[in-house]
N, C-alpha and C positions, 0 to 999 in steps of 0.2 A: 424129672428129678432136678431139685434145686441145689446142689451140693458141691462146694469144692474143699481143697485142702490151700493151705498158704501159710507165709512165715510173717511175724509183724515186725514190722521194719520201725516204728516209735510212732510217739505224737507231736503232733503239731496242734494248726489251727487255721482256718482258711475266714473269709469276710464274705458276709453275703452280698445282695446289689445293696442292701436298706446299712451296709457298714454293720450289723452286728457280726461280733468274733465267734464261730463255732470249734470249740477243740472238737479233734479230729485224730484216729487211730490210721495210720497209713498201712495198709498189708497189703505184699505183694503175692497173689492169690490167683496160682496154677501158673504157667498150665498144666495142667492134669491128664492124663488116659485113663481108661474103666482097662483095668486089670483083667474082671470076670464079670458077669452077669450071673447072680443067685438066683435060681426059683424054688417056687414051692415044692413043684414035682420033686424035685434032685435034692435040694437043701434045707427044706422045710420052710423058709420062708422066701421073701423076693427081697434083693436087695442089689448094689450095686458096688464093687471093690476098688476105687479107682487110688491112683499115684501119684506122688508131685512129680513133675517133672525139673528135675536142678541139675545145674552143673557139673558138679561132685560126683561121680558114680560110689556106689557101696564099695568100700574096697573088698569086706568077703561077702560071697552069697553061698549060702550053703545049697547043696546038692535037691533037696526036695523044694526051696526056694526058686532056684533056677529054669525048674520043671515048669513049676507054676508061671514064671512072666514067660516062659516059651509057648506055655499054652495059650495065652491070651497073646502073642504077639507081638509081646512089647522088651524092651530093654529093663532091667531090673533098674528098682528104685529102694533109693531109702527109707520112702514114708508112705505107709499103708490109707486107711480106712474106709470104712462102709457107710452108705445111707440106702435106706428103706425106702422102696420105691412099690408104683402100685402093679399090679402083676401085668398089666397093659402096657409097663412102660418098654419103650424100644431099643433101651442104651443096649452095645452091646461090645463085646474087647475091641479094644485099638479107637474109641473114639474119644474126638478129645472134646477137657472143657476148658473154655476161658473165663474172664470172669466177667465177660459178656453176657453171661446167663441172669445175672442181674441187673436191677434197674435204679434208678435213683429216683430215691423218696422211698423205696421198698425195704422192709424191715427184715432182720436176721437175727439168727441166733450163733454167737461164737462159742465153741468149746476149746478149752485149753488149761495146760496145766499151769498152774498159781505159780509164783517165786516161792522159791524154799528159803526157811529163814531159821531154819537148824533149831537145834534144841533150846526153849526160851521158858520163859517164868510165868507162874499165874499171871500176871501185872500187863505184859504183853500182848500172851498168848489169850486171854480173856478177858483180861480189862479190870483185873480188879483193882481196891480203891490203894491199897497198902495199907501197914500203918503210918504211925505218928512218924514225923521227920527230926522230934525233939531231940537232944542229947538225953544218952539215956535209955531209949526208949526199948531196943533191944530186938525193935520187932518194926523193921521198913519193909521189907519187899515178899516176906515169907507167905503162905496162903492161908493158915492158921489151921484152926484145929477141922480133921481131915475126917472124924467118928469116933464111936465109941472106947471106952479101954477096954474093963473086961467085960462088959456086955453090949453087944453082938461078937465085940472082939474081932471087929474083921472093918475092911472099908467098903462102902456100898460101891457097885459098879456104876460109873456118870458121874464121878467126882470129882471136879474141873482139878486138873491138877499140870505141873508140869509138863514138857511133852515137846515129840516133833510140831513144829508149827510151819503150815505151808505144804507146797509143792503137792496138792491135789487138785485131783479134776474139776472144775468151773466153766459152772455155763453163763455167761453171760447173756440177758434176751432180750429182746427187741431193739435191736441196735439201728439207727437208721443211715442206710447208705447216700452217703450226702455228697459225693461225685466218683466218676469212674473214669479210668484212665485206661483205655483200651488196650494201647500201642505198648504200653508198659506194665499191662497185667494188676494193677493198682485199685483198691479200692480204696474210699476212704468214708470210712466209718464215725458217728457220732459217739463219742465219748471214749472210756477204755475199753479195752479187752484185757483178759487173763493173759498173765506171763509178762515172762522178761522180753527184751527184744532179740530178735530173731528164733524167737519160740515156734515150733511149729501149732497153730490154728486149725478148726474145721469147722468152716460158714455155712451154714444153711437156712433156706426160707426161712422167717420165725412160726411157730410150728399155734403161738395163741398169741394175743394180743393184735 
């Protein structure tokens, strides 16, 4: 199981031996405990539940929460998730991961959630061209005509229109891990990942490419 959880700390850019400049995602990544170990028998699939481990304790954990990190042996944490592992795998509660588990020059896949960018306009939110900027013109930013009047009398569903823009889930893939920093739990990653900084992230092997 290739998988950890971690927060992104921003970008920079490090220099290779040949002097070219590489931007670079800096995420501070685990360390972590496996919470639970999933199988098939018990939960219908295999999979593996681990935690970040941070500073911060949750201030509430509710009652059926609390169960759960007792069972696994661990101290409750803020941030969940699972990865799918193969039914031979050995992880099991209370071990942990670094971000030793990777390697440099091996490729990943980040998930995380986008910047939210609140409620925005065709023009933004899709790119459309507008209109005319003349004086006059009555018609800059609006997204024009949206369907029919009285026949269909309705608007088709998939009609780019207004809207929340932002703040969903994004996979970033094949990122390549271009140095690791042990002693500091650090990876740093080629190009961006989703989200704002200090977002919570979840790295894993990249799954094609």
């Amino acid at each position: 199981m290739k998988g950890i959880l971690g927060r992104k700390i921003g970008m920079t850019q490090i220099f290779t031996e040949t002097g070219d400049a590489v931007p670079v995602t800096v995420v501070e990544a685990g360390p972590c405990l496996v919470v639970q170990r999933k199988t098939a028998a018990r939960d219908g699939y295999d999979a593996v539940q681990i935690g970040l481990v941070e500073e911060r304790a949750p201030r509430q954990v509710t009652q059926p929460m609390r169960g759960h990190f007792e069972r696994g042996g661990v101290a409750p944490m803020r941030r969940l998730t699972e990865f799918k592992v193969a039914a031979d795998d050995e992880a099991k509660a209370g071990d942990q991961i670094k971000a030793s588990i990777f390697e440099v020059d091996e490729y990943v896949d980040v998930v995380g959630r986008g910047k939210g960018k609140g409620f925005q306009g065709v023009m933004k939110r899709h790119g459309f061209g507008g209109g005319r900027a003349t004086h006059g013109s009555m018609f800059h930013r609006a997204p024009g005509s949206i369907g029919q009047a009285s026949d269909p009398s309705r608007v088709f569903p998939g009609v780019r229109l207004p809207g929340q823009m932002g703040a969903k889930r994004i996979t970033a893939k094949n990122l390549r891990v271009v140095k690791i920093d042990e002693e500091r739990n650090l990876l740093f990653l080629k190009g961006s990942v989703p989200g704002p900084n200090s977002a919570y992230i979840a790295i894993q092997a990249a799954k094609k490419g």
